[in-house]
C-alpha positions in Angstrom: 40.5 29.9 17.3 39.3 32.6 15.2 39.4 36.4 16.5 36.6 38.8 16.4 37.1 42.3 14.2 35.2 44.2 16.7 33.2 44.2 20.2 30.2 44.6 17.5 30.6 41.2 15.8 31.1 39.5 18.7 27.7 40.8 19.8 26.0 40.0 16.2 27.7 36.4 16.4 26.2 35.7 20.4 22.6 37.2 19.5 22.2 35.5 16.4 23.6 32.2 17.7 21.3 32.4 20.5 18.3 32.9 17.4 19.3 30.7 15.9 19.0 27.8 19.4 16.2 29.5 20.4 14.1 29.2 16.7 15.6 24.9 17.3 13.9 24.7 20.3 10.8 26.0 19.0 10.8 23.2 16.1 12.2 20.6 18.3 10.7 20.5 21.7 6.8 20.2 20.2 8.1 17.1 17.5 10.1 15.9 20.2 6.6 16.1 22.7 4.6 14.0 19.2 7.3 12.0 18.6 7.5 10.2 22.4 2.8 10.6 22.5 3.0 8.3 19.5 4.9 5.7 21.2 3.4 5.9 24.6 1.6 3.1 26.3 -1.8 2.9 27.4 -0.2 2.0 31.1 1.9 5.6 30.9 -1.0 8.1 30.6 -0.5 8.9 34.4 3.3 9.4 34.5 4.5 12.8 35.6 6.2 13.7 32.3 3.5 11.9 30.2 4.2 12.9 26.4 8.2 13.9 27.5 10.4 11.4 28.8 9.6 7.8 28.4 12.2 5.0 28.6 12.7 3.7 25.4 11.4 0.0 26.7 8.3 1.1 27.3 8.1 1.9 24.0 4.8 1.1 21.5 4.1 0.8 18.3 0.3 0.2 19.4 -0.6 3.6 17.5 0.5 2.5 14.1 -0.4 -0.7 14.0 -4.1 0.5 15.2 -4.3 3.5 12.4 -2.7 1.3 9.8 -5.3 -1.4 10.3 -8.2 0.9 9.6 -9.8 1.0 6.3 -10.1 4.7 5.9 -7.0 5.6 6.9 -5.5 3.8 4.8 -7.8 4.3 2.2 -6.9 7.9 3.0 -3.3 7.5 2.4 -4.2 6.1 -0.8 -5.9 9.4 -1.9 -3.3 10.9 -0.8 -0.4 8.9 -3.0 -2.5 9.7 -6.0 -3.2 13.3 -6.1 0.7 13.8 -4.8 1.9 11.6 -7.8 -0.6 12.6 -10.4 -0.6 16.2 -9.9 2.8 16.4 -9.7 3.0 14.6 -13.4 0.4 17.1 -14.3 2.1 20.3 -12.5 5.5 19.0 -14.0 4.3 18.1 -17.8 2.6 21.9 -18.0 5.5 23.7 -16.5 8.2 22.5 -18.5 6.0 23.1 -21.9 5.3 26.4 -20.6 8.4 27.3 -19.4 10.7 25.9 -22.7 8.0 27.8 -25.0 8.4 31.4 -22.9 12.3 30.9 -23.0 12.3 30.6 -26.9 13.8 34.2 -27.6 12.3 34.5 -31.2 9.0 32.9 -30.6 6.5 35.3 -32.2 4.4 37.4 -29.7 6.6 36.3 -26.9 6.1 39.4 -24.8 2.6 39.3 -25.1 2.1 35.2 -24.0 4.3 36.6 -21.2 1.8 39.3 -19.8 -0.9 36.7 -20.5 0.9 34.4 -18.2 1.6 37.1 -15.8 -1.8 38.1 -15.6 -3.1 35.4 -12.7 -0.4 36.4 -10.6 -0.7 39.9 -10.5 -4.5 39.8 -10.0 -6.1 36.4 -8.7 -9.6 36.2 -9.4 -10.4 34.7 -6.0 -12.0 31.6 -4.7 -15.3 31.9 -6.1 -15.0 32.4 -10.0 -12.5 29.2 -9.4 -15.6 27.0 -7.4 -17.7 27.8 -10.4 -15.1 26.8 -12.7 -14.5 23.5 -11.6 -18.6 23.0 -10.1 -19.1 24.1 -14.5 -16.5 21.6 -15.5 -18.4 18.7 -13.5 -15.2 18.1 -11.4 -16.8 18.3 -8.1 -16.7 15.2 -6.3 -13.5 13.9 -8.5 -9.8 14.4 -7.6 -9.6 16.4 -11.0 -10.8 18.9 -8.9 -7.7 18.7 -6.5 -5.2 18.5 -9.1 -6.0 20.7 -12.2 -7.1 24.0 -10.6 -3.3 24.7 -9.7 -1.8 22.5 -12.5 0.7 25.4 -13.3 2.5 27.5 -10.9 3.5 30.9 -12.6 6.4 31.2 -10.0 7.9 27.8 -10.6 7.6 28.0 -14.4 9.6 31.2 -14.9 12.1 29.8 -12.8 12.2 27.0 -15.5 12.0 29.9 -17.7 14.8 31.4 -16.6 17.1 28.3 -16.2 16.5 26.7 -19.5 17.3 30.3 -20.9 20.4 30.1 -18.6 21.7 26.8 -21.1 24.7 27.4 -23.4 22.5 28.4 -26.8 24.9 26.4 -28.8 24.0 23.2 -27.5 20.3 23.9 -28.8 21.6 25.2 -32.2 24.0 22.1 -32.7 21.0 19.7 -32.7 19.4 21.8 -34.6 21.8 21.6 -37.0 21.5 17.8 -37.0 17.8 17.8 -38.0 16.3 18.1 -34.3 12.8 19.8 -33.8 11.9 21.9 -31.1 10.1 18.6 -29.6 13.8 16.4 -29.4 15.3 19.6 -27.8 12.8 19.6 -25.5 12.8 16.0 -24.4 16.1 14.7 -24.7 19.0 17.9 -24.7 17.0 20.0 -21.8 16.3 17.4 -19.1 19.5 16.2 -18.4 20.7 19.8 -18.1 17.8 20.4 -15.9 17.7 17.7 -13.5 19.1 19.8 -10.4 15.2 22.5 -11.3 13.3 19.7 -12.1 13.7 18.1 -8.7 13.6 21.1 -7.1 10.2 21.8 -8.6 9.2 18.6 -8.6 9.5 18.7 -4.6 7.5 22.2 -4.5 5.0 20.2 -6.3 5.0 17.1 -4.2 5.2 19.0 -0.7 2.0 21.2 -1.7 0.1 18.2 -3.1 0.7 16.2 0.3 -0.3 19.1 2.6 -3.6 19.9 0.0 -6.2 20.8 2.9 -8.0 23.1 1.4 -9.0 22.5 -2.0 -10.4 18.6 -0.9 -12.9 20.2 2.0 -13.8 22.7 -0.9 -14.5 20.2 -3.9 -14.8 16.5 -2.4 -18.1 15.6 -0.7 -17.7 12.1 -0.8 -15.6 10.7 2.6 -13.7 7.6 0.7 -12.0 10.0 -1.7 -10.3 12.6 1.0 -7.0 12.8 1.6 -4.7 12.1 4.7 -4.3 16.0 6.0 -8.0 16.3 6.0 -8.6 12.7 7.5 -5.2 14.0 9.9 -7.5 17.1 11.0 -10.9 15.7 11.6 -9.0 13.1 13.8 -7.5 15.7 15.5 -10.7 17.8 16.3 -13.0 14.6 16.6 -15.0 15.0 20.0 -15.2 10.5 19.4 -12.4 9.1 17.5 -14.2 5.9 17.3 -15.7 7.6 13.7 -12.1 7.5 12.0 -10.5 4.2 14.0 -11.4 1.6 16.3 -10.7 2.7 19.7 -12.6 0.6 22.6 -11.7 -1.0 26.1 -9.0 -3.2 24.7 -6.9 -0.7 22.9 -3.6 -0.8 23.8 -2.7 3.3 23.3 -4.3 5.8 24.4 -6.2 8.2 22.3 -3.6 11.2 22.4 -1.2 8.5 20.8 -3.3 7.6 17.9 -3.8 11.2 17.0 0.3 11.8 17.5 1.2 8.4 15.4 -1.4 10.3 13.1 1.3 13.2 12.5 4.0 10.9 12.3 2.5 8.9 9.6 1.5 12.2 7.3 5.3 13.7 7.8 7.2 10.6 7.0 6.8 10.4 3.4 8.0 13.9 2.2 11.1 13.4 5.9 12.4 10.7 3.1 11.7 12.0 0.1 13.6 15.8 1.3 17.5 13.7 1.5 17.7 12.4 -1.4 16.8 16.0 -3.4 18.4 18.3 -0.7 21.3 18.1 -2.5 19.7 19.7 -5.8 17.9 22.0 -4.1 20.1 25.4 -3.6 21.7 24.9 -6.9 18.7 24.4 -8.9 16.6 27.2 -6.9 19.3 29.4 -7.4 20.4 28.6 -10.6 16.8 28.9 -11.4 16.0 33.0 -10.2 19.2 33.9 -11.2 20.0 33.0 -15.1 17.9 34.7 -17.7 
């Protein structure tokens, strides 16, 4: 049983425990509360602990079927694979040239491409010179207009910056040596080295192209190309939900399960996808700010 130094780190140890069940309860008891609406029964609406506690034979998967059986949601979901997998391609292409250029210690004017780079994170010029961008470019309307305006993350690529310049240098010099360009260096000696940052970016990526809400209410006016978070959120405030999926006198859940099974549906994908990277993430985040 291990012994406390001091009165004082006993205290530390009980307050931040307690924190730390108290900040899990906050996370838990509202997914917990979406969780049991998605599966509830049409018949359960009345029961005292409606959205709580329901036995797990009573149990529905009513909501799914009913969302996943409408055209535009999954039409929706659609939208949303492709601007998660191609602006992630885009984001990952354009960092990784980027960063492996900036982390060339003799490239000429090196210092100065680094201010330039700099530049957009120190002062953003806002949303409206970037609205008149893409509406100039004709991208309105297109999901180039989702995935090219934030194709390069200044953050994430001198992260890859810093971890490629982290790489033993005579690795790079040896191929070198053996008649290998800059352009062999880059694709065959670096991303095995770099596979614990590249995932970890990759995932940045991915997460923020999942969750884009903004930037598709901004640029897309037509319905069939939006995403699922915007679909997610007019569902959610729709005053008749009968606009986004059939809902009449014969559905078998009840409406605050279709908007619940809703959630479910839009977290799942990145719930898998966050195991099987989780165990690349610390090393390459931190590998990533702290070499260079």
């Amino acid at each position: 049983m291990r012994r406390f130094g001091s009165r004082d780190e006993a205290v530390f140890q009980v307050v931040t425990n307690s924190f730390l069940i108290l900040v899990l309860l906050v996370v838990i008891v509202p997914l917990w509360r979406v969780v049991m609406m998605s599966v509830t029964p049409l018949t359960a609406t009345n029961a005292p602990a409606f959205g709580f506690l329901l036995p797990p034979w009573q149990w529905t998967g009513a909501a799914f079927q009913q969302l996943l059986g409408h055209p535009s949601f999954l039409r929706a979901l659609s939208m949303s694979g492709v601007i998660t997998v191609g602006g992630t391609a885009i984001n990952m292409v354009l960092t990784v040239l980027l960063a492996y250029g900036l982390s060339i210690r003799t490239l000429p004017g090196r210092k100065g491409l680094t201010a330039i780079v700099l530049l957009p994170l120190l002062f953003n010029p806002g949303l409206i010179p970037a609205y008149l961008v893409v509406t100039r470019l004709g991208l309105v309307d297109t999901l180039w207009a989702v995935m090219l305006p934030g194709a390069i993350s200044v953050t994430n690529a001198f992260i890859m910056r810093n971890f490629i310049q982290g790489l033993p240098e005579e690795l790079k010099e040896a191929a070198r040596m053996d008649g290998a360009g800059d352009l062999h260096i880059l694709l065959r000696i670096i991303p095995p080295l770099s596979k614990p940052i590249l995932l970890t970016i990759g995932l940045f990526y991915a997460v923020g192209h999942w969750n884009e809400f903004f930037s598709p209410i901004l640029y897309l006016n037509n319905a069939k190309l939006l995403p699922l978070p915007v679909l997610l959120r007019n569902i959610l405030m729709a005053s008749n939900i009968n606009e986004y999926v059939e809902y009449d006198a014969f559905s078998s859940a009840p409406v605050q399960a279709l908007k619940a099974a809703g959630v479910i549906i839009t977290m799942v994908p990145m719930v898998f996808v966050y195991p099987w990277i989780q165990r690349h993430f610390t090393k390459g985040t931190l590998a990533g700010g702290l070499k260079g």
